[in-house]
N, C-alpha and C positions, 0 to 999 in steps of 0.2 A: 504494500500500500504506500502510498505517494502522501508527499504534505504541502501545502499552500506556501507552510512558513519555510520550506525544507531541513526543519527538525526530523530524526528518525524516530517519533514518539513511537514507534512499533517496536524499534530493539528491544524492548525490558520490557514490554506492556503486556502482563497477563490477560489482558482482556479486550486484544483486536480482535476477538470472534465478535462481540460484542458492539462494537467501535464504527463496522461501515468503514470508514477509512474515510483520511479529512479532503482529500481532493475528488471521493465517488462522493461524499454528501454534501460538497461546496461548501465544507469546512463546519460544517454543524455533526461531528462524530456524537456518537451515543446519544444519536437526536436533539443536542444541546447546541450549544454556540462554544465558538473559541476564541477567544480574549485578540491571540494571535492572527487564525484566519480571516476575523472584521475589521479588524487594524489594517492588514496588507489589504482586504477587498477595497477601504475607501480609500486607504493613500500610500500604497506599496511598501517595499522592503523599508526605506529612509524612514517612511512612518511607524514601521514595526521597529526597528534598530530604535529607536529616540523615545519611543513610547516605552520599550526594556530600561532604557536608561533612565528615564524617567520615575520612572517608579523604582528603581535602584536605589534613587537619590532621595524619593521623599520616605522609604523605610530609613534611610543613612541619618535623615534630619529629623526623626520623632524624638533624639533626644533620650531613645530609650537604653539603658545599662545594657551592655554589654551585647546590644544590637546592630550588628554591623553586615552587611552584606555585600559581595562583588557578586553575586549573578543571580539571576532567576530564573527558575526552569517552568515548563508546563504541566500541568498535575491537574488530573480527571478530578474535577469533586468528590468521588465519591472515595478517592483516598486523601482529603484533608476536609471533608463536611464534618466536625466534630460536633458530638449533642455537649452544649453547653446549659448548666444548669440554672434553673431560678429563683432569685428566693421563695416562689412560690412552691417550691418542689418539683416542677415542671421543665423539660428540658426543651433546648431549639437547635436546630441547624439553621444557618445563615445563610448558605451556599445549594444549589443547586448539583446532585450528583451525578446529572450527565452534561456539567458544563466543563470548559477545561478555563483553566487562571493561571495566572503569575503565584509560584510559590517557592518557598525556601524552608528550610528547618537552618536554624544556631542552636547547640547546644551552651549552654548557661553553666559558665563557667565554674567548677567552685559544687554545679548542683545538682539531679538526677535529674533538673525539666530543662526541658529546651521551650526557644520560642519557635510558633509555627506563621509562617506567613503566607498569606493568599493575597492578590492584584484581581480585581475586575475592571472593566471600564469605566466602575465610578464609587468603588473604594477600595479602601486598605483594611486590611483584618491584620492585628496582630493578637495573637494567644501565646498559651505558656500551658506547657500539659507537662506530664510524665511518663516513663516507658509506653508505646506503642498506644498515646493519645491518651492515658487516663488521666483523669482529674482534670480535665480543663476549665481555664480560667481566661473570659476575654480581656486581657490589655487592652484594647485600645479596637474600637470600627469608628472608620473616618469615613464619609463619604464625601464625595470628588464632584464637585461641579461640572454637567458636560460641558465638554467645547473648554473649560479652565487651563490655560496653559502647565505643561508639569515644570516643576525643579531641574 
């Protein structure tokens, strides 16, 4: 399968049975949208490269300990939609698990949780969990004005 972005998102991906593939569904895999493929459909590669960058730069400036990033990768929702809890006892996801997003994992120096991060077209998610996503705790959802120029 082919990519819009010419990412190999297939190499490692346990679930391109699933997937359709991002150049046969004109970039909407697992019936979803991709952060990536609508980026290069309205302003090609320079728009995709500076939009990665972009959001590089405003996880870099939240200011947050020991939150530092040089790259982002793409990641299916449904491997970083964490149920976050509420005080009501009630839990959410935020994230759609058949979209794809800008994401990162840091590990937290010093601690067993890392921060986990997601990019959409119009915000920033950052959280903080433990071993393979328990206990999650939202840091910080920004949401992004369209059309707002990025950092």
């Amino acid at each position: 399968m082919s990519s819009i972005c010419g990412i190999d998102c297939c190499k490692e991906c346990d679930k391109k049975g699933d997937c359709g593939g991002c150049t046969e569904t004109n970039g909407h895999p697992f019936g979803g949208q991709c952060v990536a493929a609508e980026c290069i459909k309205r302003g090609g590669m320079e728009a995709f490269s500076g939009l990665k960058r972009s959001f590089i730069n405003e996880f870099n400036a939240l200011g947050i300990k020991d939150l530092y990033i040089d790259d982002l990768h793409l990641l299916n929702g449904s491997y970083i939609n964490l149920e976050y809890p509420l005080p009501g006892g009630q839990t959410v996801k935020f994230l759609d698990d058949n979209n794809v997003y800008w994401g990162n994992q840091v590990e937290i120096p010093g601690s067993d949780r890392c921060y986990g991060l997601a990019a959409g077209t119009d915000f920033l998610l950052v959280c903080e969990y433990g071993c393979n996503g328990t206990d999650p705790e939202i840091v910080l959802f920004q949401s992004l004005q369209p059309g707002r120029p990025r950092a």
